[in-house]
N, C-alpha and C positions, 0 to 999 in steps of 0.2 A: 405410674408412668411419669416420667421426669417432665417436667414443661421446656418446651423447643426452644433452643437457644437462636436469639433473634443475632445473626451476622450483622457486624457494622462494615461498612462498605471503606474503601482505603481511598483518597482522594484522588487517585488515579484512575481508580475504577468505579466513580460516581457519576452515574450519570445527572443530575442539579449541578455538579462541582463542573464538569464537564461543558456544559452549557454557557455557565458564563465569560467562556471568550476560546480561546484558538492554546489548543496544546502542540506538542512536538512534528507529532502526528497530522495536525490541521495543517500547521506548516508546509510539508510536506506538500498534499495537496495544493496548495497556494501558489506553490512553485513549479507545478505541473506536474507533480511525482506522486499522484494517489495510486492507489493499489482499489481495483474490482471498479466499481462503476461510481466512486469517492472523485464527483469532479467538485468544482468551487461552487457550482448551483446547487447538487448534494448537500454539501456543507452546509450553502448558507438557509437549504430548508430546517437542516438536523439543528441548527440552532436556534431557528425558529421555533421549532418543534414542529413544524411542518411533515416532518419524517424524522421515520426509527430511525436513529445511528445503525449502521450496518453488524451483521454478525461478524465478527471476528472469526468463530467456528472455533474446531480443534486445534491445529498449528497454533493458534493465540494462547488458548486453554494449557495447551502442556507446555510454552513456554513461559508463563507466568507460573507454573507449576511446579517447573525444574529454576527456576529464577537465583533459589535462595544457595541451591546446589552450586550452579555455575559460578554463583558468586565468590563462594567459599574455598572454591577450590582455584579461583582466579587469584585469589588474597593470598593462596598458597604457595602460588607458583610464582609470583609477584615475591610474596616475602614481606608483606604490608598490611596494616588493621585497615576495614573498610565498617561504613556504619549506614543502617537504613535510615533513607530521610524518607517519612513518612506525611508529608506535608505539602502545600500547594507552595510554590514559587511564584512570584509577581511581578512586573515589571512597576518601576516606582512611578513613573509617567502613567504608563496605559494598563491597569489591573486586568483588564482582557486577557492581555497575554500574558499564559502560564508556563509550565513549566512542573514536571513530576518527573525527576531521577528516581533509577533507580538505585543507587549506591553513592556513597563519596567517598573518599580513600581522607583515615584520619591520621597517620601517621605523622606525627611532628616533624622529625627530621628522617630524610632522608638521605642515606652516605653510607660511604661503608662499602659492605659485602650488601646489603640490601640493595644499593645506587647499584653496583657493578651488576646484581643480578639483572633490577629493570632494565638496565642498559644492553647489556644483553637478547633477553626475552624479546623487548617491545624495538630492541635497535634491529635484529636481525628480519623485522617485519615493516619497518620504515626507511629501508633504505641507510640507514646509518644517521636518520636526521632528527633522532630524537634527542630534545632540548635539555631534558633532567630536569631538576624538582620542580614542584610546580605545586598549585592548589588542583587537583582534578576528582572528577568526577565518573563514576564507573557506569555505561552502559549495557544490558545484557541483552541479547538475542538467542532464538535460537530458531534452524532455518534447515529444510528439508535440503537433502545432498545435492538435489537435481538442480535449484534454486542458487543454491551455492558454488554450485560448478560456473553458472553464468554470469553471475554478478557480483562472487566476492572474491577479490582480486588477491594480489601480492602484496599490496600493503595499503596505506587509509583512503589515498585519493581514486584507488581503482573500487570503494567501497559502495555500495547503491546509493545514488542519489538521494533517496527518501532520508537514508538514515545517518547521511552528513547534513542535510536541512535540518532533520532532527537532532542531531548533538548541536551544532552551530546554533542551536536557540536556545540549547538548553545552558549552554559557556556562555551565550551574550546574559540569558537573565541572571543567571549568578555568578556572573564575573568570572570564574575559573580559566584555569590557564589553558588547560584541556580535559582528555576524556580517553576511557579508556575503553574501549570495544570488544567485550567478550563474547562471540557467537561461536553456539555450539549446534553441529553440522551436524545432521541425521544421527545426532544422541550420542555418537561415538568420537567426536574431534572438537577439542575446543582450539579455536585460534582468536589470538591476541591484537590490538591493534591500535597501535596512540595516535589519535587525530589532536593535532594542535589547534587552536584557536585562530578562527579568521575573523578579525574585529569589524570589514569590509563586510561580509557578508552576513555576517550578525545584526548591520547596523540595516542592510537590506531586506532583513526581515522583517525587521522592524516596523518600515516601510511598508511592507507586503500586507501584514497584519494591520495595520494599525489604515491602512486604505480599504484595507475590506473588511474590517468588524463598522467603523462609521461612516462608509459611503454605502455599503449595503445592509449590512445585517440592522445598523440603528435605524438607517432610513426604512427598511424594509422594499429594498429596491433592489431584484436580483442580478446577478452578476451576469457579463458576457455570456452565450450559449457557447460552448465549447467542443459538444458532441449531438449528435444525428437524436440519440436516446435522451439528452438534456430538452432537445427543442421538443421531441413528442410532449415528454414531463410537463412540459411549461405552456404551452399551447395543444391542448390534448383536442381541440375540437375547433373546427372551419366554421368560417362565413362563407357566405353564396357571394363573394365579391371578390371579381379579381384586382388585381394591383402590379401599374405597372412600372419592369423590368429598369432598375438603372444599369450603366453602363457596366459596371462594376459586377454585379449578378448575373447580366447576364452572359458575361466571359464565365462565371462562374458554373451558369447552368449548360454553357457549352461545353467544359470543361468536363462535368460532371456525367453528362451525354455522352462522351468519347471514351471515361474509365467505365460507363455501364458498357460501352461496346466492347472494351476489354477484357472486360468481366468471363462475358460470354465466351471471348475466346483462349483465354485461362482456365475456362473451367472444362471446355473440350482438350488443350491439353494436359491440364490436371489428367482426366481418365485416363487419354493415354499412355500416361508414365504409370499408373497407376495399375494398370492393365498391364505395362510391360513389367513392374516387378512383382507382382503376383501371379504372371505365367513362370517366370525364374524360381519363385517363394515354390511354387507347388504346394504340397502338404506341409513343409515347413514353417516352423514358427516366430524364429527370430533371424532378421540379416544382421552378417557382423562383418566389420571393416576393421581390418588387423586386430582381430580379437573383440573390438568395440563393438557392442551392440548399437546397429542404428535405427534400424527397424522393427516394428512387427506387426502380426497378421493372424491376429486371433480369435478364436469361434464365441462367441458371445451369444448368451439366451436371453431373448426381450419378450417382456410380456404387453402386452397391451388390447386395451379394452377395444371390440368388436362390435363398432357403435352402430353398424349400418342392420345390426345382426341384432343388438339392443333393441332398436329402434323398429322393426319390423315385426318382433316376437312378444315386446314389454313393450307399449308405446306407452302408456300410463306413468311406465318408471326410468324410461327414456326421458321425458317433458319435466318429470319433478326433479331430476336433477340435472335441467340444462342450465346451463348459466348463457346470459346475455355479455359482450364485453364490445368495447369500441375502440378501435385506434383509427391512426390517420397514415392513410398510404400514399409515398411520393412515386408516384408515375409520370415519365417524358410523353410530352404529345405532340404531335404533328413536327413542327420542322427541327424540333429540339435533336428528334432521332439521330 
């Protein structure tokens, strides 16, 4: 039997390499654009090691998978040599901030039938505002139809916020002139898309990072709370003391008072409409609006454990595998209502 071949990790997908400071991605988050429950308090555990960096899951998995395909065939349709940079990028100030492309286009000159081709390709998806040769750098995605339908536009500026924070960091740390955006849509459509270089907002980033790796991360001083699920995180357990209300909170708690009472009454007409399109649905499965499917309503098998049933027949194997857990519950009282 052959001995296991021990995988070296690629500096993009190291988690040590990862850690020591803010990549494309961190950015993102920084600027308010995380993806799943990736806020800036997130972050600034995952660097601490405070917390696992988050799964990526599948979607990540088969686009780093299909990566080397789309690239190939981006070169193709381009008309251009492109080369793996296989290495961390660094800011020459603040080595914190990284940087991991995935491609960079090495073509020396660009002219010709080549020029006229990109000009083409990447003009007919810019509006006509694409600049010509340039030093750039090739980014690849790749993103479920559904995803794509709402957030990737007609050409770079209608592009998701996340992933122009992310090119824009990755043009300030290696000076390039721009970048090329390859996302390939539910496996079958690749589209193209030249984002130019915004030197303004690169320098912004800068900024963004470089106030949150040393006023947090080195002090170890967490960042503003930002969400409902951060404050649990971060304050998981009460004092017997209360503290009183300033001006400010407590607009805030009135506030907060009047959307719980909305709550309630959103959620009585939720059913109703809910009730009115599933007496229309009847046995039907999907609603469609001019061909469009917008709806559906369908029979689904749930299993679940019958714990009061457990608990009366096995009490023995009920108790050995109860688990204890604690959270903190925000409840209005008295004149808050």
């Amino acid at each position: 039997m052959s001995a296991a071949v021990e995988r070296v990790l690629a500096p993009a997908e190291d988690p040590a390499v990862r850690a020591t400071g803010l990549g494309g991605t961190d950015m993102a988050v920084l600027a308010g654009f995380g993806y799943g429950d990736r806020t800036n308090l997130a972050l600034w555990e995952e660097k601490l090691g405070l917390r696992e960096p988050e799964d990526p899951g599948e979607p990540a998995f088969w686009g780093k998978r299909l990566e080397g395909e789309v690239a190939t065939v981006t070169a193709e349709r381009l008309g251009v040599k492109i080369a793996r940079v296989n290495s961390t990028i660094r800011h020459p100030q603040h080595e914190f901030l990284f940087a991991h492309i995935d491609r960079r286009i090495v073509t020396s000159s660009i002219e010709g039938e080549t020029l006229a081709r990109m000009r083409h390709v990447l003009g007919a998806l810019d509006g006509g505002r694409w600049a010509g040769p340039g030093r750039w750098l090739l980014e690849i995605k790749a993103v479920n139809p559904f995803v794509a339908r709402e957030s990737w536009g007609a050409d770079w500026e209608e592009l998701p916020p996340r992933v122009l924070v992310q090119v824009q960091h990755y043009l300030r740390l290696t000076g390039y002139d721009g970048a090329i955006v390859a996302v390939l849509i539910g496996g079958q459509e690749l589209r193209l898309y030249f984002v130019p270089r915004d030197r303004d907002m690169g320098e912004d980033l800068v900024k963004l990072g470089v106030h949150f790796w040393t006023q947090h991360v080195l002090t170890r001083v967490p960042p503003a709370i930002t969400t409902y699920a951060d404050a649990k995180r971060l304050f998981p357990q009460h004092v017997g003391m209360p503290i009183a209300a300033t001006e400010a909170i407590a607009a805030t708690t009135a506030l907060y008072a009047e959307l719980k009472a909305r709550e309630k009454q959103l959620a009585g007409e939720i059913d109703k409409t809910q009730a009115e399109i599933a007496a229309f649905l009847g046995e039907h499965e999907t609603l469609t609006v001019y061909n469009d499917p917008v709806l559906t309503w369908r029979t689904q098998t749930q299993r679940r454990l019958n714990e009061a049933a457990l608990k009366a027949e096995r009490p023995d194997l009920y108790a050995q595998y109860l688990r204890e857990s604690t959270i903190r519950v925000m409840r209005l009282k008295g004149n808050a209502k």
